[in-house]
N, C-alpha and C positions, 0 to 999 in steps of 0.2 A: 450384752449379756454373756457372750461366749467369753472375752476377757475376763468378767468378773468371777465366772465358773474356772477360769485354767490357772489366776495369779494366785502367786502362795504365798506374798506378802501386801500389807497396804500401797492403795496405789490411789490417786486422785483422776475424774476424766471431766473435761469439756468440752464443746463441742469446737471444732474450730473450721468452718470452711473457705477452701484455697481453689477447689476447683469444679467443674460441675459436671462430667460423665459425655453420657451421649442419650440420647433419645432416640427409642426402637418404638413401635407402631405396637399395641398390645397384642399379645400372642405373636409377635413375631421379630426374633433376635438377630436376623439375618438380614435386615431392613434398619438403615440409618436415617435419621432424618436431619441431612448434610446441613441444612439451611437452621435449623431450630438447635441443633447441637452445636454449632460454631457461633451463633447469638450467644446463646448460653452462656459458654464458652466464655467470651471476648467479656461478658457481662462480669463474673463472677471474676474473673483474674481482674478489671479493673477496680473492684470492690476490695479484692487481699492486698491488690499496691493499695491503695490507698491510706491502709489502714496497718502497712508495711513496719512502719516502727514500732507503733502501739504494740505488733504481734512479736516482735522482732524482743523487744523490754521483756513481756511478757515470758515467753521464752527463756531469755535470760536470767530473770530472776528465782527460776531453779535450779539454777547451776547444773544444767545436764552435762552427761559426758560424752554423752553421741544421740544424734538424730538418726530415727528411724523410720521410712517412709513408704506406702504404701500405692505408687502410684501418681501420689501426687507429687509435682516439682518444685514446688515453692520452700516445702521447710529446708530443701536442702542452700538455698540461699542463705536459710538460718543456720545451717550450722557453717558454712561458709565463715560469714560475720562475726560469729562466737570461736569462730579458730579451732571449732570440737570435729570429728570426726562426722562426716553426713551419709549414709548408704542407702541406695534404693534398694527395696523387696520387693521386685514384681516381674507379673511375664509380659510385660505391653510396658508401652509408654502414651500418655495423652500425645504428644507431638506424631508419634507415628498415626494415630486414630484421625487424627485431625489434618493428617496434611494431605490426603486425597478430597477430601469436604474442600478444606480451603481453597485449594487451585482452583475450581471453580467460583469463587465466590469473592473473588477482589484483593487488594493491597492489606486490608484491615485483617481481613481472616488471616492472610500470610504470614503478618507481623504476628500473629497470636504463638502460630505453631515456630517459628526463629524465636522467639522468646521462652517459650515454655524449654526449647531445645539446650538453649544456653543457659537453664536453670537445670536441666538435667545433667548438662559436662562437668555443673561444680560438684556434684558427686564424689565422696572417695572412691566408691565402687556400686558397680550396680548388681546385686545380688540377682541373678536370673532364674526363675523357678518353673518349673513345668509343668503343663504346657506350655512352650512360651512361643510367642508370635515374633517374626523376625524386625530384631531390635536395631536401628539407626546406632553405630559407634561413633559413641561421644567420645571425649578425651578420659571418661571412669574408667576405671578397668571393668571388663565385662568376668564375673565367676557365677560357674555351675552350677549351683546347690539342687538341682532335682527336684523332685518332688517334698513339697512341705506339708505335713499332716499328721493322725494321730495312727498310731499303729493299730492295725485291727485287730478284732480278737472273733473268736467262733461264736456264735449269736443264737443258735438254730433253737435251741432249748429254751431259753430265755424268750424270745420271740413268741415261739409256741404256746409257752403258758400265760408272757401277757396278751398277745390277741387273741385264745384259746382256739390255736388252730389243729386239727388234727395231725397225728405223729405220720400220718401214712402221705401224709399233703407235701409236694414239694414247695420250696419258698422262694418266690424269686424277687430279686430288690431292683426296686425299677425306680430309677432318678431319669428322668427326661428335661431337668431344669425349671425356671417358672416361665419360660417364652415358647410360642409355637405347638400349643398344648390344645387349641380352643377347635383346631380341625381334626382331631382324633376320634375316632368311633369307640368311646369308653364300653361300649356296652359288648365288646367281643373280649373284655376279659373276666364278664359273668360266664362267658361260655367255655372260657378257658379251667375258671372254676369247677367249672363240674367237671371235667377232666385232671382234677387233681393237681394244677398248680392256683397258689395264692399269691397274691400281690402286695408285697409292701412296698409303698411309697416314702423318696423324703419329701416332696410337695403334694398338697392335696388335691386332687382333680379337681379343676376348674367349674366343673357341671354339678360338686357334691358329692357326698357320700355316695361309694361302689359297695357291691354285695362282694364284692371278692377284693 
């Protein structure tokens, strides 16, 4: 939805999956689960070889001028092959997520993250965005770009009249994520309300609607 809200000309999407994340325990993002994320893992990357040229044609038959990737390591083997320009945009890489999981976990997990690593070198460059977590140097060049986002603007007014908060309320914008939310004592920022600050969230409390 966010792409289709920012493009300012037509654009076509499909879904295309190459790789599969990690898995954290609900309410908690600080917690990986080594053994279920590197199955995953191993599972989904041998499902994208697989099905390697099929993607690879496909691809190619929109004659792109460059690949652009978020993360994942595989299309940059596509642009590899197409001879087009290939760039990563991200602050991690799966090979780094994955290669403390693996060492514990056998020959097969290890082959996952040497593979995904040598799908990350074909790179022309890896755009590194911040936050960024410290990145394994591949043979890409590693460049800066900072922080990626939309420029902000002053809210306070606006805000006030759509949640019809009072002018004398102060407003405080609390993103805490959607992980590690489920042990918080929602009910001490009712109390905060009556002392004069409001709460806007970008995720919606787990427990349901707050009075404040």
């Amino acid at each position: 939805d966010h792409w289709r809200e920012r493009l300012q000309r037509p654009a076509s999407f499909q879904p295309h999956v190459c790789d599969a994340g990690a898995y954290n325990p609900p309410g908690d993002s600080q917690t990986t689960d080594g053994l279920r994320t590197i199955e995953a893992a191993i599972a989904a990357r041998a499902e994208a070889l697989a099905r390697f040229d099929r993607d690879l044609a496909l691809v190619g038959s929109v004659a792109p001028k460059v690949i652009l990737s978020d993360a994942a390591s595989l299309p940059l083997t596509y642009a590899r092959r197409l001879g087009i320009p290939g760039y990563l945009l991200a602050n991690f890489t799966w090979a780094d997520i994955y290669r403390p999981h693996a060492a514990k976990l056998g020959a097969e997990a290890r082959e996952l993250v040497r593979g995904l690593g040598s799908e990350y070198a074909q790179a022309t460059a890896i755009l590194r965005t911040e936050p960024a977590l410290r990145m394994t140097r591949y043979r890409a060049p590693v460049i800066d770009v900072g922080m990626v986002g939309s420029p902000g603007r002053s809210r306070p007014s606006e805000l006030r009249k759509l949640f019809d908060i009072p002018s004398k309320a102060t407003l405080v914008y609390s993103y805490l994520g959607r992980y590690g939310q489920s042990g918080m004592d929602w009910d001490r920022l009712a109390e905060l309300g009556r002392r004069g600050y409001h709460f806007i969230g970008f995720h919606p409390a787990p427990v349901g609607p707050l009075p404040n």
